[in-house]
C-alpha positions as CSV (number, residue, x, y, z in Angstrom):
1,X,120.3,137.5,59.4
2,X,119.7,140.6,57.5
3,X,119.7,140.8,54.4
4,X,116.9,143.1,53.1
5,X,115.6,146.6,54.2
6,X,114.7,147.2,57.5
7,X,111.6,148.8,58.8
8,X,111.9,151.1,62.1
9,X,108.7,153.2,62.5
10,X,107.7,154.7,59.3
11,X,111.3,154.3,57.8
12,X,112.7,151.6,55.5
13,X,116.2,151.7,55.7
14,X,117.8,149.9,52.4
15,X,121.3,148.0,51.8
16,X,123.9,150.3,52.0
17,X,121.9,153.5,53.6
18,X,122.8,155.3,56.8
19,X,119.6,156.8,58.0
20,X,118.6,158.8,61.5
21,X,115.4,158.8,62.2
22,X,113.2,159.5,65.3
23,X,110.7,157.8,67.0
24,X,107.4,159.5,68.2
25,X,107.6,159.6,72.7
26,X,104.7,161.4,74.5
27,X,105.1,165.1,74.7
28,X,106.3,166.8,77.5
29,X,103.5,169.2,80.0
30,X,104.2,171.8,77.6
31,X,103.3,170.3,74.3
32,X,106.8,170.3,72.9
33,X,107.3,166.6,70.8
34,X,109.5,164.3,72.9
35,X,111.2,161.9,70.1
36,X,114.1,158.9,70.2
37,X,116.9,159.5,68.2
38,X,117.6,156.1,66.0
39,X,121.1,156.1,63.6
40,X,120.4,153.2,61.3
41,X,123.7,151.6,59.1
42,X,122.3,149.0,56.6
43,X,125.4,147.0,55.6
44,X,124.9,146.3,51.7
45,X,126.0,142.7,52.3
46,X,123.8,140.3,54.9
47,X,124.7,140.0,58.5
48,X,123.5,140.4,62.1
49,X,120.9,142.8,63.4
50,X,123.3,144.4,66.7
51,X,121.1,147.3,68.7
52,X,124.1,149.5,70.8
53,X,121.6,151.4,73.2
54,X,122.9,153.5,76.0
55,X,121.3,156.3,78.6
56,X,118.4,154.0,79.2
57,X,118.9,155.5,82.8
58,X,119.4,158.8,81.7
59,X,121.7,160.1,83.9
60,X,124.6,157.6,82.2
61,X,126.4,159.4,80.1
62,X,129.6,157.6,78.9
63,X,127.0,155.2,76.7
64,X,126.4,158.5,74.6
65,X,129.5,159.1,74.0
66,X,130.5,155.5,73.2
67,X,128.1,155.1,70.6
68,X,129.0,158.9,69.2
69,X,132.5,157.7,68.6
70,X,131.3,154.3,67.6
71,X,129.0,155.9,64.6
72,X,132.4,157.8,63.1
73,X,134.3,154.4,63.1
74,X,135.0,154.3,58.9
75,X,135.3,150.3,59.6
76,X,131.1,150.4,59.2
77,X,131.5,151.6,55.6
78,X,132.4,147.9,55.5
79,X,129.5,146.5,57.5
80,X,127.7,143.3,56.9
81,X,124.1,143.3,58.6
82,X,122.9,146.4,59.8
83,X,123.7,148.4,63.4
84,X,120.8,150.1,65.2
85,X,122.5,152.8,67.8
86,X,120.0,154.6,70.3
87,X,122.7,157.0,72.2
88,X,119.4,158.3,74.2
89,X,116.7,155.5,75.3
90,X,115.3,157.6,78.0
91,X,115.1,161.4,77.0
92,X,113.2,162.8,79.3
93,X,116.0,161.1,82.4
94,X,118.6,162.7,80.3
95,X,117.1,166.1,80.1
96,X,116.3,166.5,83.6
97,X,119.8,164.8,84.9
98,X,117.9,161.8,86.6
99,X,118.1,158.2,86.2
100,X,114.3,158.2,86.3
101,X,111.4,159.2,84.3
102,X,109.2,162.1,85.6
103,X,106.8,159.1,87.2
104,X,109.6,158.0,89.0
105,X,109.8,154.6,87.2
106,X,112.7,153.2,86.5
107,X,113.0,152.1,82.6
108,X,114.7,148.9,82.8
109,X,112.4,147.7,85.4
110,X,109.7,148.4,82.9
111,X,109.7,146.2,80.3
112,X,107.9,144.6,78.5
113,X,105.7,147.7,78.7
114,X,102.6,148.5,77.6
115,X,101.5,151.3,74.7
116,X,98.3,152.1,77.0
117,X,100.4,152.0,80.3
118,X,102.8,154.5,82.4
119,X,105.1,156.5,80.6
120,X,108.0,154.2,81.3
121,X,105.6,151.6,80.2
122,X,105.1,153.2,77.0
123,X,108.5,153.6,76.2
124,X,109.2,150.2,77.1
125,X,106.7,149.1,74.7
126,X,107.8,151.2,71.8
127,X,111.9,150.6,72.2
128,X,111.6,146.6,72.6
129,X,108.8,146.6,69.4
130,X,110.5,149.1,67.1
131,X,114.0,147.9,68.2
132,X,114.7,145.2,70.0
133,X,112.3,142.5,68.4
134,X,114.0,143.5,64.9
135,X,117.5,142.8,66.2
136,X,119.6,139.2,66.7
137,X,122.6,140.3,69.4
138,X,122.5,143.6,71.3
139,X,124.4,145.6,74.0
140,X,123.3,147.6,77.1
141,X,125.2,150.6,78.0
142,X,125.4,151.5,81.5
143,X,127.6,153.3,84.1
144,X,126.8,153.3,88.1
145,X,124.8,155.3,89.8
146,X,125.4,159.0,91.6
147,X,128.5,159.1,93.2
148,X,129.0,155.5,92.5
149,X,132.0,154.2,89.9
150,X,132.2,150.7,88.2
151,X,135.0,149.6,86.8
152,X,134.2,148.0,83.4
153,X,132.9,145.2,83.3
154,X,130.2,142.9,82.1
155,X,127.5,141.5,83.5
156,X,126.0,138.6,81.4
157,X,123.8,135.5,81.0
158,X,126.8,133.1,80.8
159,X,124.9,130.0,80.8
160,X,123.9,131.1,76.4
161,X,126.9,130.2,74.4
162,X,126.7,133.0,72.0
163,X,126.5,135.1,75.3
164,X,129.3,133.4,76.2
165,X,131.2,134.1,72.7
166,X,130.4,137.9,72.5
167,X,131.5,138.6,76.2
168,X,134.8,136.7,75.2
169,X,135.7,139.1,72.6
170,X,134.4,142.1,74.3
171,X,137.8,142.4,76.3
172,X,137.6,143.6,79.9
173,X,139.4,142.3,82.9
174,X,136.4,141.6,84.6
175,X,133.3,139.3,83.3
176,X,130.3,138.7,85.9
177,X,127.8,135.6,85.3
178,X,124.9,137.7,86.4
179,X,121.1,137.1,87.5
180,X,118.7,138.5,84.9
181,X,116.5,140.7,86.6
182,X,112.8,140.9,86.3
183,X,111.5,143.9,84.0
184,X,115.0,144.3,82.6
185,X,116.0,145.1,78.9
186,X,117.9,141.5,79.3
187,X,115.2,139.5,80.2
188,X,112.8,140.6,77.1
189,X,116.6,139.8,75.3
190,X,116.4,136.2,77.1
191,X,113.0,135.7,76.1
192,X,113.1,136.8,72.6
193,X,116.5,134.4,72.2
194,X,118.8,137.7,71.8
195,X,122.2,137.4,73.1
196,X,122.7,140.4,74.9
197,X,125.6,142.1,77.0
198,X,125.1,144.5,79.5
199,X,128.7,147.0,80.3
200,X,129.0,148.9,82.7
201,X,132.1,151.1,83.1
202,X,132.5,154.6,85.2
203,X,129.8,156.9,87.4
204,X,126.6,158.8,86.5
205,X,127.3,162.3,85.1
206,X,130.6,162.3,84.3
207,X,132.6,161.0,81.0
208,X,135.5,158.8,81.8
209,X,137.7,158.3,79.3
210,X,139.2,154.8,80.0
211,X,135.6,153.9,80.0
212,X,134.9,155.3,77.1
213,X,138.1,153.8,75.1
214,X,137.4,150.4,76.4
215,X,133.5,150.5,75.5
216,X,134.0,151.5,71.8
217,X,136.7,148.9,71.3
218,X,134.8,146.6,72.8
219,X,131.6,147.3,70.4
220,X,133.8,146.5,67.5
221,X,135.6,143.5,68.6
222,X,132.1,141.7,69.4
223,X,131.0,143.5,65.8
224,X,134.4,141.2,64.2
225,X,133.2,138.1,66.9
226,X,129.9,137.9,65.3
227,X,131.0,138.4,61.7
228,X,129.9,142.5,60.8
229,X,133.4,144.0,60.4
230,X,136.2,141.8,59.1
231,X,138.6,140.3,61.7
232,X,142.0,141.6,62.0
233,X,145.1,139.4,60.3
234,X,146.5,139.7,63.6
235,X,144.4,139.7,67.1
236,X,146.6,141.1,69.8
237,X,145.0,140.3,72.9
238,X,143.3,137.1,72.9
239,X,143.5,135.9,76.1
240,X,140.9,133.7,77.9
241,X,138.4,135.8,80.2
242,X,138.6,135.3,83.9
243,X,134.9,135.0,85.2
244,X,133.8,135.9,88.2
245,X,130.6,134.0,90.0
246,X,130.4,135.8,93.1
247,X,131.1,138.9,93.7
248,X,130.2,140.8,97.3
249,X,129.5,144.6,98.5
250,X,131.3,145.6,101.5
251,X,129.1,148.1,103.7
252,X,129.6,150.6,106.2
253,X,129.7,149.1,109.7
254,X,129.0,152.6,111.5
255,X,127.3,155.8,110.3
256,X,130.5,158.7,109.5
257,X,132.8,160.3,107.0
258,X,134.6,157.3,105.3
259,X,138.0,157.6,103.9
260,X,138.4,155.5,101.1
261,X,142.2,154.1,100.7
262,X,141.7,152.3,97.7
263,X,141.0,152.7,94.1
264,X,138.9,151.4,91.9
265,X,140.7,148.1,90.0
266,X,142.6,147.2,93.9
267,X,143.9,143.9,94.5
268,X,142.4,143.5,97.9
269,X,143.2,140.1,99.8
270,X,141.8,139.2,103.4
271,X,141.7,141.5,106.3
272,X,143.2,144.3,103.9
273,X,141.6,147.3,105.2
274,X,139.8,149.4,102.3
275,X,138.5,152.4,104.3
276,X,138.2,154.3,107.5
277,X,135.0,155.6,108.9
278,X,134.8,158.1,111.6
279,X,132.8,160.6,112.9
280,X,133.2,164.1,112.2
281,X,135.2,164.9,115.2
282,X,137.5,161.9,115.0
283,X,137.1,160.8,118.4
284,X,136.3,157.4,116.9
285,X,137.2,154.9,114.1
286,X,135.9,152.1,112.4
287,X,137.8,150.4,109.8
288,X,136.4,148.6,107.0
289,X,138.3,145.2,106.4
290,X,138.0,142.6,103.0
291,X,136.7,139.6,104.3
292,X,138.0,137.8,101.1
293,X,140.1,138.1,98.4
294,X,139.3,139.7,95.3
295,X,139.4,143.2,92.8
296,X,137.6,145.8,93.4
297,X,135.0,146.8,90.7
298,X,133.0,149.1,92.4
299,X,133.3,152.2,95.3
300,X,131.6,155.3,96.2
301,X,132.9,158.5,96.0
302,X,130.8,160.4,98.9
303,X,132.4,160.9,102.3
304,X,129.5,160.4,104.3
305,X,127.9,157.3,104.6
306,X,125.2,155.2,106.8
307,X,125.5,152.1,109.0
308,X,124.7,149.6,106.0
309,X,125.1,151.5,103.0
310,X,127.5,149.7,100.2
311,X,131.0,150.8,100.4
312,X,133.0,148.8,97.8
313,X,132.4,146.1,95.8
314,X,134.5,143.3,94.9
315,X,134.6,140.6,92.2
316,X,136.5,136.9,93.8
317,X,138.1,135.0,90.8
318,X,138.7,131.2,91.0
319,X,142.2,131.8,89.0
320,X,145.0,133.0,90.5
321,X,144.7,136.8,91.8
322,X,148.5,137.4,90.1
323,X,147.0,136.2,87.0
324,X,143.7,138.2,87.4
325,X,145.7,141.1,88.4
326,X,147.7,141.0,85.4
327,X,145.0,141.0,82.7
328,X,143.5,144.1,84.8
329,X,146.7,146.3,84.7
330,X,147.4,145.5,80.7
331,X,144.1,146.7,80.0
332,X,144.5,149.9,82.1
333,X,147.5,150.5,80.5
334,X,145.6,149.5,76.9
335,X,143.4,152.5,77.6
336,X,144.6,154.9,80.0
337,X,144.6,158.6,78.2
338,X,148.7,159.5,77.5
339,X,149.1,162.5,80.1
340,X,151.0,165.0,77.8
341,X,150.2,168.6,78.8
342,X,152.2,169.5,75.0
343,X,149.8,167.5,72.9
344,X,146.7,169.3,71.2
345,X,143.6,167.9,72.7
346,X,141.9,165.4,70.6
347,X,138.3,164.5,71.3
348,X,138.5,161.4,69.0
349,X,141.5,160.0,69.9
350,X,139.9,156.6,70.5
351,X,142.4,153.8,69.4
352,X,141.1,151.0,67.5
353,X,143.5,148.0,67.1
């Protein structure tokens, strides 16, 4: 628990400051400094350390924006413990558009790093010393890849309780007990005894607002879970998560243009067809059939597609699907932007309950 200053590179960050600071990265080919952005909120009463860290692929954008809107929240002029948020772990991705570093590394494969390795290696090294090590819960921020959406989710070490506890509070529809994988952000988390979440919600490149809505919210309910902001009188949706152990990718039986005919959150059940895949002429068609029951939590968005390339990807619940299916259209309609061509646009308009 904190319940001093805390040190982040040269910084000291006291009770009750709000401090950004940047971290030294190797320059770029022409010299200009490279540096991580770092907001720092020291709560003036003790609590958790909780690092919020998105675009550590840098091509994920809807992380930045979550923590943008998170840092505005005025519920942190009440904080107890301190919040470390990195909107941009891997710069030089997010300058150049690309999930990847300019060696081609991928960051959260890279871990624990080195400070006389590759680049990635190097970042690794600084973010999990100056950041990670100093914290006691954290979250991941991620999105899928190119023309690839998820719905959000969380993907999480189930098996540690106070995993367990934050994911519970998070509040998303769907709650995968996930592998750690090797090099990841999580398994440093794992090994250091951090609880950590990882959320994923919407595509590379593009801001999507449900997303967005769902992430912040979710921040500051596991922020009330784990005792930083004070819990509401009243919590209005409370229900037990539905957790799903398996979950399956459905891939492209022939080479063509698919047609997808279902959206992301579908109820699918057996044999329901998801897709058609023919070729360009449309002399032929394939169609591409649910082998089981389940949601779907993940599709791609390109037309054209190769024999064995992931199509959709589906989550399969133990519970009842009407009862899976319910919690998934509640919290849709929890977050879905109003549609009101009348109303001024308002970039902030991110409800907190």
């Amino acid at each position: 628990m904190a319940s001093h200053a805390i040190t982040i590179g040269d910084f000291t960050i006291k009770p009750g400051e709000h401090r950004t600071i940047e971290l030294p990265l190797a320059a770029m080919v022409t010299h200009n400094d490279v540096e991580m952005t770092v907001h720092v909120v020291c709560g003036k009463k003790p609590g958790p350390v909780l690092f919020v860290a998105a675009a550590i692929h840098g091509d994920e954008l809807n992380g930045v924006e979550v923590i943008r809107r998170l840092l505005q929240q005025k519920q942190l002029n009440r904080l107890n413990g301190t919040l470390i948020a990195i909107p941009i772990v891997n710069v030089y991705g997010f300058l150049n558009n690309s999930r990847y570093l300019p060696d081609g590394r991928d960051l959260n494969r890279s871990f624990p790093g080195s400070s006389k390795g590759s680049l990635a290696a190097r970042i690794a090294h600084t973010f999990l010393n100056e950041i990670v090590r100093k914290s006691t819960h954290g979250i991941d921020l991620h999105t899928g890849a190119r023309h690839r959406a998820n719905l959000p989710q969380l993907r999480a070490d189930l098996s540690n309780e106070e995993v367990q506890r934050m994911a519970g509070a998070f509040d998303v529809p769907v709650i995968i007990d996930s592998k750690i994988r090797d090099g990841s952000l999580r398994e440093m988390c794992d090994e250091a005894g951090i609880p950590v979440l990882l959320y994923e919600a919407g595509e590379a490149l593009r801001f999507d607002e449900l997303s967005i809505r769902a992430g912040v919210r979710g921040i500051i309910n596991v922020m009330r879970e784990i005792n930083m902001l004070p819990h509401k009188r009243h919590r209005l949706h409370n229900k037990k998560p539905l957790i799903s152990r398996n979950t399956t990718w459905l891939r492209a039986p022939h080479s063509g243009v698919l047609r997808a005919l279902v959206p992301l959150g579908a109820h699918v059940k057996t044999g329901d067809v998801l897709g058609i895949i023919a070729d360009p002429l449309g002399t032929s068609e394939y169609r591409v059939t649910a082998e089981e029951e389940g949601i779907v939590i993940g599709r791609t968005y390109m037309p054209l597609v190769h024999e064995g390339e992931a199509l959709f990807h589906l989550a399969h619940y133990e519970a009842k699907s009407e009862k899976v299916y319910s919690q998934l259209e509640a919290f849709q309609e929890r977050y879905e932007p109003e549609l009101n061509p009348d109303a001024p646009f308002d970039p902030h308009n991110a409800p907190i309950l």
